[in-house]
DRENPA-3360 file (N, C-alpha, C; in nm, 2 decimals, always signed):
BEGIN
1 = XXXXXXXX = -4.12/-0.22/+0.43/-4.19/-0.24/+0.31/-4.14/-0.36/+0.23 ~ -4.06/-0.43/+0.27/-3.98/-0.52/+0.17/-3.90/-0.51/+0.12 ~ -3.85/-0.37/+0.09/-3.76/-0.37/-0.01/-3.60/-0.32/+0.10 ~ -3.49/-0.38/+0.11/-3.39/-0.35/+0.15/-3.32/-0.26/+0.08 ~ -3.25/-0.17/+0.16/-3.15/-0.04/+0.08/-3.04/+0.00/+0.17 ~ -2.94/+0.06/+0.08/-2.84/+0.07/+0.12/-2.76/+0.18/+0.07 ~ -2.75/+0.29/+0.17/-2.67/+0.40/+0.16/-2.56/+0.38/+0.16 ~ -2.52/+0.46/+0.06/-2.32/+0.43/+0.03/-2.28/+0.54/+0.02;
9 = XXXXXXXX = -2.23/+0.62/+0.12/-2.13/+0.73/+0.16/-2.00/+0.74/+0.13 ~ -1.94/+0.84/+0.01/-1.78/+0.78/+0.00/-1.72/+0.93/+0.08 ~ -1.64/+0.93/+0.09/-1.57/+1.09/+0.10/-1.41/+1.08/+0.04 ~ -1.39/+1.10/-0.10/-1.28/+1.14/-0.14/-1.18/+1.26/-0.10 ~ -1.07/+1.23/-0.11/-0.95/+1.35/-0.15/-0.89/+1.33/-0.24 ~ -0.92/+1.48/-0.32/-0.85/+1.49/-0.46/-0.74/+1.58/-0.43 ~ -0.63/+1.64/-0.51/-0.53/+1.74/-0.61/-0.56/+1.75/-0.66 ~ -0.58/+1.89/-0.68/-0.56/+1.96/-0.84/-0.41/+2.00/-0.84;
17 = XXXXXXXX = -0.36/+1.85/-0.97/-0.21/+1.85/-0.96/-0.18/+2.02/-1.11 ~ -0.32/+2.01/-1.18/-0.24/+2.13/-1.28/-0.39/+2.15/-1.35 ~ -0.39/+2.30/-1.37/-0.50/+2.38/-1.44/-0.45/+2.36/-1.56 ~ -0.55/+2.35/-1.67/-0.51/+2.44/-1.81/-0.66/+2.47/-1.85 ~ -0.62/+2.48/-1.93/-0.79/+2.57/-2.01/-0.75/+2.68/-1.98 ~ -0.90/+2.76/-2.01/-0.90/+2.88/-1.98/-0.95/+2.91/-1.84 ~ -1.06/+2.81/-1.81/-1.15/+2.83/-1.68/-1.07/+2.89/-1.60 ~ -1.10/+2.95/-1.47/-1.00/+2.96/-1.38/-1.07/+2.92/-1.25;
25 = XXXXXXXX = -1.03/+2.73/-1.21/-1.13/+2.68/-1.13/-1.08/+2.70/-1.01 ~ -1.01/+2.81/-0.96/-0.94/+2.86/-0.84/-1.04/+2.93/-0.75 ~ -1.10/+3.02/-0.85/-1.22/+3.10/-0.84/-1.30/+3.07/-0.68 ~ -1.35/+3.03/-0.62/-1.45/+3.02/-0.50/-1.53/+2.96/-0.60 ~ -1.64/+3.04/-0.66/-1.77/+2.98/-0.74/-1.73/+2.86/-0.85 ~ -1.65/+2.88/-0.90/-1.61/+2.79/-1.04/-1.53/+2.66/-0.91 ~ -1.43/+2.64/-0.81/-1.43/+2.55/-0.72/-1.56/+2.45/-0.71 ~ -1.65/+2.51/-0.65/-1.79/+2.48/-0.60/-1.82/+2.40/-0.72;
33 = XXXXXXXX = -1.86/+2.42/-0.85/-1.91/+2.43/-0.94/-1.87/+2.31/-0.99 ~ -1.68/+2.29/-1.00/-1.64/+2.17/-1.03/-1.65/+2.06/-0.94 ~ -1.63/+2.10/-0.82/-1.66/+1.98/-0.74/-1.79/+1.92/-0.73 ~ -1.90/+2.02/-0.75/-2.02/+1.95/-0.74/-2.08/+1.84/-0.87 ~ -2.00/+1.89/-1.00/-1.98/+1.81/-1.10/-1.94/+1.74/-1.06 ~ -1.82/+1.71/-1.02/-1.69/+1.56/-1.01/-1.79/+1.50/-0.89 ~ -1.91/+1.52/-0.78/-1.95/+1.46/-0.70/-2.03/+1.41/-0.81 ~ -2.12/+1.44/-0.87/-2.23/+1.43/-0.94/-2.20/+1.29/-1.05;
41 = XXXXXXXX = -2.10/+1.33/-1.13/-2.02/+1.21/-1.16/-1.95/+1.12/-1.13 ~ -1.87/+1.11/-1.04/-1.82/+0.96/-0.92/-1.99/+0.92/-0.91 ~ -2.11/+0.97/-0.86/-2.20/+0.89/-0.80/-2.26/+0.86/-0.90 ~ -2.25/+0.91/-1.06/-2.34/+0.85/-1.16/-2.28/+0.69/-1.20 ~ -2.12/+0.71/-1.22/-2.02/+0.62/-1.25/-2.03/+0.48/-1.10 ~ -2.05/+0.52/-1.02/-2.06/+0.43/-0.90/-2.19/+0.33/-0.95 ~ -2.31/+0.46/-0.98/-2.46/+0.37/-0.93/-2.43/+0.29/-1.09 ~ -2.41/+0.35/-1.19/-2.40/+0.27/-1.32/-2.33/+0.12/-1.30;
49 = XXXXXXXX = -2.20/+0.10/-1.21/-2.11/+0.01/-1.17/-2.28/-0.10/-1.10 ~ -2.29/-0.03/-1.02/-2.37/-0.15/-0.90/-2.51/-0.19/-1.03 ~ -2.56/-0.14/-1.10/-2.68/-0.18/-1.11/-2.65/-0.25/-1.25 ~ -2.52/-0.22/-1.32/-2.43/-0.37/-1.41/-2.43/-0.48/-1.35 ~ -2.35/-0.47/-1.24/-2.35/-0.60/-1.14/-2.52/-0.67/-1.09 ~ -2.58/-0.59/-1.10/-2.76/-0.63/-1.09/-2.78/-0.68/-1.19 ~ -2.82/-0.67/-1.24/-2.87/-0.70/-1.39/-2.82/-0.78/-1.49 ~ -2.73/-0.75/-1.51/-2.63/-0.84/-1.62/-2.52/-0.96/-1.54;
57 = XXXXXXXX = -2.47/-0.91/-1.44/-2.35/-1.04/-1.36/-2.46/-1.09/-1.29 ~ -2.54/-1.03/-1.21/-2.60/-1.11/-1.08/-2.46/-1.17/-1.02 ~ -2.40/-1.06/-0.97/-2.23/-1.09/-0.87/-2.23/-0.97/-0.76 ~ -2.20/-1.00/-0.65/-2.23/-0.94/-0.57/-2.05/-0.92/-0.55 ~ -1.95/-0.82/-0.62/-1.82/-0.86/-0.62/-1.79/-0.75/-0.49 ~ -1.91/-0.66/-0.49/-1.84/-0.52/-0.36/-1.92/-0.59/-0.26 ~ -1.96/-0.67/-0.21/-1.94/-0.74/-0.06/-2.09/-0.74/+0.00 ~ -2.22/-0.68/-0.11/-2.33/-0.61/+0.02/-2.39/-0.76/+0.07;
65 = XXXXXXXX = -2.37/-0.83/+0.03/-2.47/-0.93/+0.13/-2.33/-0.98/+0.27 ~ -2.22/-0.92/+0.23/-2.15/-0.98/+0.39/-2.18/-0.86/+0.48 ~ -2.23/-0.75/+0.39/-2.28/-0.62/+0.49/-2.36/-0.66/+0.58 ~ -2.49/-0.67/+0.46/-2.62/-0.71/+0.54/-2.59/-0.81/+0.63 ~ -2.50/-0.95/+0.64/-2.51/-1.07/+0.68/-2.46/-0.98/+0.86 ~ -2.34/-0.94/+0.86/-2.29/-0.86/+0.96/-2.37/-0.74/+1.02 ~ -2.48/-0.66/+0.93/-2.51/-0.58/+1.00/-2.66/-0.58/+1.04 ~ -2.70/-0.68/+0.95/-2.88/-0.67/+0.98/-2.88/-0.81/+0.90;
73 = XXXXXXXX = -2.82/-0.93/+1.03/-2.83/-1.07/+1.02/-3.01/-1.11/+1.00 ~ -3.10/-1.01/+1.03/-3.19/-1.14/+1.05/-3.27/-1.08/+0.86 ~ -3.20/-0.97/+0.82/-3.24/-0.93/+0.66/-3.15/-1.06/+0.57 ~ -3.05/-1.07/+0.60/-2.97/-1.16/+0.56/-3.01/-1.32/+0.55 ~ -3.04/-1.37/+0.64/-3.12/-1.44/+0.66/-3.25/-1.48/+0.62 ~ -3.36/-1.42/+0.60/-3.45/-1.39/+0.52/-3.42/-1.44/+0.36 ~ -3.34/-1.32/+0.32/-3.35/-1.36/+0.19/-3.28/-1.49/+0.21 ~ -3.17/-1.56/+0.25/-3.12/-1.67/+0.21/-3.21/-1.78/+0.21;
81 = XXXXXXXX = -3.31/-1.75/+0.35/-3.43/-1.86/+0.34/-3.53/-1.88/+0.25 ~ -3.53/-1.76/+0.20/-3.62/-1.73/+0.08/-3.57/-1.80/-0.09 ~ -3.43/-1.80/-0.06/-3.33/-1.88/-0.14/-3.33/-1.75/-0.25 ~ -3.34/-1.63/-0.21/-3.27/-1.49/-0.29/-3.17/-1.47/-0.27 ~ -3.12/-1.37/-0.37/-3.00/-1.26/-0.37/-3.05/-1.13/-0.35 ~ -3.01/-1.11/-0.26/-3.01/-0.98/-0.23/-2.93/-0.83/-0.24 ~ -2.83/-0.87/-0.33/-2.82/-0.77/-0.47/-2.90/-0.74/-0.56 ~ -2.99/-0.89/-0.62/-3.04/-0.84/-0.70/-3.20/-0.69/-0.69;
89 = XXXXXXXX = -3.21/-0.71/-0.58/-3.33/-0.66/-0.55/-3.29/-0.51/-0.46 ~ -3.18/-0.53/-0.43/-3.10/-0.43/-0.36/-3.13/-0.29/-0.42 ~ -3.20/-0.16/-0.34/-3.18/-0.06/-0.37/-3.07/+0.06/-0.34 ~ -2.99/+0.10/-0.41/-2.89/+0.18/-0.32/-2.92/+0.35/-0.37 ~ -2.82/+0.43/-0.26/-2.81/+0.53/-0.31/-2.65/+0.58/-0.28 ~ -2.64/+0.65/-0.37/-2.44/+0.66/-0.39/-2.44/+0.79/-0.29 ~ -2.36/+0.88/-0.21/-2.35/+1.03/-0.19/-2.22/+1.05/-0.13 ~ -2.17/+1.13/-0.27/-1.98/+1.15/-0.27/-2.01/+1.28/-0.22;
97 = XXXXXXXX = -1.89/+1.31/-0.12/-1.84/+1.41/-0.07/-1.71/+1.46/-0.10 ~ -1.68/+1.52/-0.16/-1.58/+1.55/-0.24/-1.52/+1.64/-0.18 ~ -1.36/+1.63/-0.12/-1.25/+1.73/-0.08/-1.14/+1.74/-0.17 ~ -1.13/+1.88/-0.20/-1.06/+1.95/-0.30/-0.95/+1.98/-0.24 ~ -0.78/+1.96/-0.25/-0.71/+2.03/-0.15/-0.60/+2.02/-0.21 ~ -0.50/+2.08/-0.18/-0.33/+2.06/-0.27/-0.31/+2.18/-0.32 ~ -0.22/+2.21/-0.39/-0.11/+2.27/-0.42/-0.18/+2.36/-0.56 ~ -0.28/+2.26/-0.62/-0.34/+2.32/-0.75/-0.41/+2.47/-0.70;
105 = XXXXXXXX = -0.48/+2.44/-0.60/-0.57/+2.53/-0.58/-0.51/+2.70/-0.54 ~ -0.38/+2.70/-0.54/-0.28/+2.83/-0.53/-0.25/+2.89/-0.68 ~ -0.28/+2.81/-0.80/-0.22/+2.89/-0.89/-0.31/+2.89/-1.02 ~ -0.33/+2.97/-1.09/-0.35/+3.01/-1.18/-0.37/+2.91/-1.34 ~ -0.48/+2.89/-1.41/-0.45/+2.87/-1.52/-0.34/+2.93/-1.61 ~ -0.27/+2.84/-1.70/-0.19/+2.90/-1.80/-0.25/+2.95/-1.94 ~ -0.26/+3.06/-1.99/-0.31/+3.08/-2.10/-0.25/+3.04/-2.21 ~ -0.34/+2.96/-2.29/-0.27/+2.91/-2.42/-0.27/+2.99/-2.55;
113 = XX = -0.22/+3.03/-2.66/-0.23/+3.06/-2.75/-0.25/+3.22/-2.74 ~ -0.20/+3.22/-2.68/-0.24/+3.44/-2.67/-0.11/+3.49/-2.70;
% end
């Protein structure tokens, strides 16, 4: 259709180096709950990052046209004959996979003020 895209798959590893609050995100459901948050925002914070760099820089500083150039030379090519950027037109989609693991996840929130 014209329009080039680009899936961007991250898979982090976090710690939970220390609980406080009350929550108790140890829980199974409340786990789930935060992590799908903390995925939800890395990928809001990601796409806000790329579509700055669209719009406002027109800089392509995270590399996608040496992607495209390396992985789908004759898209690459195109746009350059076309005398585009192909950031700017670039559609992506962010999808964090989030692994929770460490030492936090054994212990308990501390209750404050009780």
């Amino acid at each position: 259709n014209g329009i080039s895209s680009l899936i961007i798959d991250i898979y982090p590893v976090v710690t939970i180096s220390e609980v406080g609050g009350t929550k108790d995100f140890i829980k199974e459901g409340n786990l789930k709950i935060l992590k799908s948050e903390a995925e939800k925002k890395i990928e809001d914070n990601i796409q806000s990052l790329i579509s700055k760099l669209q719009k406002n820089y027109h800089s392509d500083v995270l590399g996608f046209g040496e992607i495209f150039k390396k992985e789908k030379p004759k898209v690459s090519e195109t746009y350059k004959n076309n005398g585009e950027d192909i950031l700017i037109s670039l559609k992506t989609e962010v999808n964090v996979h989030l692994k929770i693991k460490g030492s936090g996840t054994t212990t308990n929130p501390i209750p404050i003020g009780k």
